[in-house]
N, C-alpha and C positions, 0 to 999 in steps of 0.2 A: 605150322607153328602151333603151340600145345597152346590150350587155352591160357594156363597162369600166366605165360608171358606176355598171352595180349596183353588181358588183363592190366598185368604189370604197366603197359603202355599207356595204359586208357586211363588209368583212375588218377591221376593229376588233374582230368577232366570234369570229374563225377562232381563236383559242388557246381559248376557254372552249367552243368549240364542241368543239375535240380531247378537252378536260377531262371533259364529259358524256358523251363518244361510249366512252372507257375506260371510266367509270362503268356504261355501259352495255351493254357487251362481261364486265364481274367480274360481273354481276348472269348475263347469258345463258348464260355460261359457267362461276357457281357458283364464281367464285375466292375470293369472301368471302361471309360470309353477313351479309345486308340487315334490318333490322327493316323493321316496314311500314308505316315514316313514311319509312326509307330509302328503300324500293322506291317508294313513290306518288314523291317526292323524283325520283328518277331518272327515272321513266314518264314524269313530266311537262316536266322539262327538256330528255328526248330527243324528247319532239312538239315543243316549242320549238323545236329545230334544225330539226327536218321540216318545222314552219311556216314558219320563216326564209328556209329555199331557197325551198320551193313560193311564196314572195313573189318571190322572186325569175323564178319562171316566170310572174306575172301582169305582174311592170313590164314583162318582156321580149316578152313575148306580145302584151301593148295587146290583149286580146280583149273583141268585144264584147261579152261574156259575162258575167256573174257566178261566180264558183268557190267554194262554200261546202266551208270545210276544217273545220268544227268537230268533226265523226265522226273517230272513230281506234278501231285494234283491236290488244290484244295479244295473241300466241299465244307458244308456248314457244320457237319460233327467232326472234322481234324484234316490232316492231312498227309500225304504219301509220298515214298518213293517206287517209280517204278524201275525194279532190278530187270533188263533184259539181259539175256543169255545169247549172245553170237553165232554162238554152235545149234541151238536148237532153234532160236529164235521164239522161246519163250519167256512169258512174263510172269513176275513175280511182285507181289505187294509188298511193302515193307512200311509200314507210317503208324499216326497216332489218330484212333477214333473215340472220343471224350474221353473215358479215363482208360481207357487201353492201349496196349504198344498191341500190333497183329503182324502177321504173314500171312497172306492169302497166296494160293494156288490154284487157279484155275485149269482144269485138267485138259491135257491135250495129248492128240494120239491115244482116244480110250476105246479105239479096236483092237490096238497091242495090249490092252490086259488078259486077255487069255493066253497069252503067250507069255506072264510075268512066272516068273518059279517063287518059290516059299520066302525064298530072302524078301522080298520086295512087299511083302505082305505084312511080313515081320517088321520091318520099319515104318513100314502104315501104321502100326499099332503101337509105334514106340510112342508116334507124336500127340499121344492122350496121358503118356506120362511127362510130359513134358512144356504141357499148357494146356491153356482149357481148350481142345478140339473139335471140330464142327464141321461133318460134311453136309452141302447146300446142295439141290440139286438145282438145275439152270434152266434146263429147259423140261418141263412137262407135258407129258403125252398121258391122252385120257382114253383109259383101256381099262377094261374091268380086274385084270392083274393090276393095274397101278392101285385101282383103288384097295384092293386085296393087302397089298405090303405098304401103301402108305401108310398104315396103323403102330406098325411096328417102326419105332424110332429108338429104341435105346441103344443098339451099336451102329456106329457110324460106318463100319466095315459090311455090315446086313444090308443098309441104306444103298451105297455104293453099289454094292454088286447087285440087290434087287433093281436100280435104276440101271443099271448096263442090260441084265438080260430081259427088261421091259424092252427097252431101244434096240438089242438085238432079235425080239419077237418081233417085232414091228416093222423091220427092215427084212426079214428072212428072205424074204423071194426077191430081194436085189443082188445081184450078183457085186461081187467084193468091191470092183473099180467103181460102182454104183453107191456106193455107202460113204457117209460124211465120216472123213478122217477126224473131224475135231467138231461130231453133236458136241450137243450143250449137254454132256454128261452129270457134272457139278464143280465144286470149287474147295477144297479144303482152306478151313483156316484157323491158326491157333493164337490163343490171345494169349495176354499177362499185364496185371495189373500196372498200372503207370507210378504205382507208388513201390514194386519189387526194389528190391536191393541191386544198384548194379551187377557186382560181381556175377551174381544169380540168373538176371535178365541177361548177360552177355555170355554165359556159358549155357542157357537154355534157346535163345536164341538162333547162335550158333548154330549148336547143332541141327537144332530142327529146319535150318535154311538149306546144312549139309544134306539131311534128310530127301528134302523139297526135290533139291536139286538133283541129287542122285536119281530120283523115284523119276523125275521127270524126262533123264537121259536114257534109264532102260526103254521107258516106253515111247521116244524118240527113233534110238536106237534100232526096234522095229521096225517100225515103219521107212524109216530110210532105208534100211536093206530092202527092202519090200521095192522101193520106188527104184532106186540102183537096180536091179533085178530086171524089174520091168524097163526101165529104160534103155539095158544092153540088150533085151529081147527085141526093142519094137528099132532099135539100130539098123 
């Protein structure tokens, strides 16, 4: 489905949508105080809105996937939905952190990036046009090349791939079956202000979930042939 006619769909919504999102900006930020038929009241209204959009990422995506949203978590700066994927059995963040709406991605299968081609690279770089973007990295290994390229932080693309071939230096003398399919490589995540214009947040959104998702099935995609493979060899 095109974006304007989610769109279309959704914005009957957008005032009670604002309505909640306050609600739940006095609760984070302690403007008033909530009883705890108030707070459930709120928690549950603001997964509502979470749900809404993230519908909005499945009509627009058409993936052939399944995306089970019914997980969420709250911690003391906001709250999330967490989107799994069926097919790959990865997970996706979707919620609100003080004044931000985010996507998080935590990367998984990042021995299949050397195997990714140009496209894939090319939409890694899309999602810095399309919100404020941030690779994290997860797990740190202390080697004198880390500390070499931890300096350098202005492209998130530089970060990325100097953290893969730190983790690939450091594993070299393990043979392939011996190397962690899912190190703590890092985590992309793109924010947007809690105050965007719907129309706006649900068309940038979107796509950068298509994005996400996409990016996460090439490098899936790998590695499952990979395991297929091995598993009708050792048959």
């Amino acid at each position: 489905m095109n974006i304007e006619s989610i769109i279309k769909i959704k914005q009957s919504n957008f005032n009670n949508w604002r309505i909640i999102l306050e609600n739940h900006l006095d609760y984070i930020y302690q403007n008033k105080k909530y009883s705890d038929n108030e707070f459930q009241k709120t928690f549950y209204e603001t997964n509502q809105v979470l749900a809404d959009i993230a519908d909005c990422f499945y009509k627009y995506g058409n993936f052939r996937d399944k995306i089970d949203d019914s997980k969420c978590y709250l911690n003391y700066l906001g709250q999330n939905l967490i989107l799994k994927s069926e097919k790959t059995k990865s997970d996706f963040y979707w919620g609100l952190e003080k004044n931000d709406f985010y996507l998080k991605y935590d990367i998984r299968f990042p021995l299949s990036l050397k195997s990714m081609d140009d496209d894939f690279w090319i939409d890694f770089l899309k999602l810095s046009k399309l919100g404020e973007f941030k690779f994290s990295e997860n797990e740190i290994i202390n080697s004198n090349e880390k500390k070499y390229f931890k300096k350098y932080t202005k492209s998130n693309l530089f970060q990325l791939m100097s953290n893969y071939f730190i983790h690939e230096i450091d594993s070299f003398n393990l043979e392939e079956n011996e190397k962690y399919y899912s190190f703590g490589l890092g985590e992309l995540t793109i924010k947007w202000s809690i105050k965007t214009d719907w129309k706006e947040l649900i068309e940038k959104t979107s796509e950068t979930f298509r994005i996400l998702h996409k990016m996460n099935y090439k490098l899936w995609k790998i590695q499952d042939t990979k395991d297929k493979k091995t598993l009708a060899n050792n048959s």
